[in-house]
C-alpha positions as CSV (number, residue, x, y, z in Angstrom):
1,X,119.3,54.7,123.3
2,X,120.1,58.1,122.3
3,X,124.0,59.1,122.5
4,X,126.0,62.3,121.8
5,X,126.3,65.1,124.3
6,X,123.5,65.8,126.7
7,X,122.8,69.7,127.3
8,X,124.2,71.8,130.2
9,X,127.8,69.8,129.9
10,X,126.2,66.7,131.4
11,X,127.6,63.6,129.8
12,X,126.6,61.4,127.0
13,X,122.8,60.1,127.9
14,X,123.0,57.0,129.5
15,X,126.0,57.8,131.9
16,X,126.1,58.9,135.3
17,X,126.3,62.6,135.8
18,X,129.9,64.1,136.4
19,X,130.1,65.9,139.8
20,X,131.0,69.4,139.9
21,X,134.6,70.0,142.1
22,X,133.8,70.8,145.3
23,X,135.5,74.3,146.6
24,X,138.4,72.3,148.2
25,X,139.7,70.9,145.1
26,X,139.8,74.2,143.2
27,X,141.5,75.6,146.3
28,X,144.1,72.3,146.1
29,X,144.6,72.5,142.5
30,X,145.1,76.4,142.5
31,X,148.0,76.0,145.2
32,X,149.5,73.2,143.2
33,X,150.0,75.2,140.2
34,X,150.4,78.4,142.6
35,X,153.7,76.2,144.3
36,X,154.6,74.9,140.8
37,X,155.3,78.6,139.8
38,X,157.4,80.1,142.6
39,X,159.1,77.3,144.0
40,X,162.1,77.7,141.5
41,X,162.3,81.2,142.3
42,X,161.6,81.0,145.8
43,X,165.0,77.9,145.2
44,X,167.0,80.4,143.2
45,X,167.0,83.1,145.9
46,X,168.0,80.4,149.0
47,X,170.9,78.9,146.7
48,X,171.8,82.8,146.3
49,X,171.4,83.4,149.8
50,X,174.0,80.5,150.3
51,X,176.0,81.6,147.8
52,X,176.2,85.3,149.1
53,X,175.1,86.3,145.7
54,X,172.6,88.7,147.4
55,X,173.6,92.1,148.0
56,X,172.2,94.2,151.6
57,X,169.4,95.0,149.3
58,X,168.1,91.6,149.1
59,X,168.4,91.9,145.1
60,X,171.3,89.3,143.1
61,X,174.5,90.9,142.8
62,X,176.5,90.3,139.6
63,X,175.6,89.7,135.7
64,X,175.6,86.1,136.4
65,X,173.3,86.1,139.3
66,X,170.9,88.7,137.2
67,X,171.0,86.5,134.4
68,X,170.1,83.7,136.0
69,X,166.9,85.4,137.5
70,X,166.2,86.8,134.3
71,X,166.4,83.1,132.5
72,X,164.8,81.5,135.5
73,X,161.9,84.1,135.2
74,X,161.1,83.2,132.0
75,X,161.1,79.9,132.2
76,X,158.9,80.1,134.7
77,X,156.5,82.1,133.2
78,X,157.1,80.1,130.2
79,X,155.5,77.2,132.6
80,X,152.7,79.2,134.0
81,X,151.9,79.5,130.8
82,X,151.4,76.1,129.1
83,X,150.2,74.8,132.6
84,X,147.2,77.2,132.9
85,X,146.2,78.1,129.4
86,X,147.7,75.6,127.2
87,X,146.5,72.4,129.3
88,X,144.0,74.1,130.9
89,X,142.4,75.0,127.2
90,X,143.7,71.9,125.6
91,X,142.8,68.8,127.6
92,X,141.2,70.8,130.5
93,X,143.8,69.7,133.2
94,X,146.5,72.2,134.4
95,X,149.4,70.0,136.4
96,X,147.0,71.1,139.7
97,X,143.9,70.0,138.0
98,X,145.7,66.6,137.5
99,X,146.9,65.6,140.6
100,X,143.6,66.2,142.4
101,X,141.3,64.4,139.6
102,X,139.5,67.8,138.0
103,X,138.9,69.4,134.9
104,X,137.9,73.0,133.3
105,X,134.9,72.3,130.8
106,X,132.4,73.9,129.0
107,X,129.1,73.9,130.7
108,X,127.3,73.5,127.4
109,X,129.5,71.1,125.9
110,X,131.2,69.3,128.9
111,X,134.5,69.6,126.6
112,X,137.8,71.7,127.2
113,X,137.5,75.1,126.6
114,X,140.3,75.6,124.4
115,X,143.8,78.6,124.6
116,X,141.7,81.2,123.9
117,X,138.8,81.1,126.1
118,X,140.8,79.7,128.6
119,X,143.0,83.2,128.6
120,X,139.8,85.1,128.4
121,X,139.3,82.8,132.2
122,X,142.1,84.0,133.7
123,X,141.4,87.6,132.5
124,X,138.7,87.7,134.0
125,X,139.6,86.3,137.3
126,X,140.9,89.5,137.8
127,X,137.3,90.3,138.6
128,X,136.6,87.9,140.9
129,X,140.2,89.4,142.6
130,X,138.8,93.1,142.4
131,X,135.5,91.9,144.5
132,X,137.8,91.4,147.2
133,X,138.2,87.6,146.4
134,X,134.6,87.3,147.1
135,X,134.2,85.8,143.5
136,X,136.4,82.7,144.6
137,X,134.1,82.3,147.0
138,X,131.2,82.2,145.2
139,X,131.9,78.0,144.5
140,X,130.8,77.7,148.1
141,X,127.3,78.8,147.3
142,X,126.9,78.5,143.9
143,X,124.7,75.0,142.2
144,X,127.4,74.7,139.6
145,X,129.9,75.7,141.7
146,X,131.4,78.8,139.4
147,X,133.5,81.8,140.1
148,X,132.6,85.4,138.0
149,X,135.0,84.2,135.5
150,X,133.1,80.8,135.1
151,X,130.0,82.6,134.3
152,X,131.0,84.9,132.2
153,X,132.7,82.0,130.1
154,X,130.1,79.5,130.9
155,X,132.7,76.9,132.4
156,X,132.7,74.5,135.2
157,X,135.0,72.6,136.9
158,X,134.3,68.6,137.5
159,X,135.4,65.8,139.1
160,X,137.6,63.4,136.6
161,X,137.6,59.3,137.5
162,X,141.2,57.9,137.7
163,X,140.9,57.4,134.3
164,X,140.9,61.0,133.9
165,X,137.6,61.2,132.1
């Protein structure tokens, strides 16, 4: 029996082929990492609403209020981040991608895509934004189930077993 990588990102010869993410799970994955990065903002403006730490403007009042959006900001970037091009490029599983049991590969490979392809993605999701979000659509009808920014890159999104593989 031959083994190795079989072409088009299909797995090793041998094993069954990995389904492609249906449009739902992008969609649930992408609102998990979505929530993930402005919860604690949307949480740091209610505590300063409590607070009254919010002037008539609806912007913090006071260094201590502006430095705490400022720090909160970055960390959340920070997160953003790490969860969509770090993990996304590393193991091919943002925190979204986890939790609903997919992963961004290479469609020749069937391997992550690595950092810096997987900033070049989200660059040039900004397309698939700029055709009126008609390029998120395009999973819908798609065979591999791709945005634009998936076939520029040549990337595709599968379904993981529990195992994660």
């Amino acid at each position: 029996m031959t083994t190795g990588p079989a072409p088009h990102g299909a797995p090793p010869y041998g094993q069954p082929p990995t389904p492609y993410a249906h449009w739902g799970l992008r969609v649930a994955s992408l609102a998990i990492d979505v929530a993930l990065f402005y919860v604690p903002m949307l949480l740091l403006v209610l505590l300063f609403g409590v607070l009254g730490l919010i002037d008539e403007n609806g912007d913090p009042a006071g260094v201590v209020a502006n430095g705490l959006v400022s720090v909160v900001g970055l960390l959340t970037l920070g997160f953003a981040v790490v969860n969509r091009l770090v993990l996304d490029g590393r193991n091919g599983q943002s925190i979204g991608r986890r939790i609903t049991r997919t992963r961004l590969v290479s469609l020749q490979t069937g391997r992550p895509i690595g950092v810096g392809r997987a900033l070049l993605r989200q660059l040039c999701h900004l397309v698939d934004t700029a055709t009126f979000y008609v390029g998120y659509l395009l999973p819908l009808f798609t065979r591999e189930r791709q945005t634009i920014a998936d076939m520029v890159l040549k990337t595709v999104v599968v379904r993981t077993t529990a195992g994660g593989r």
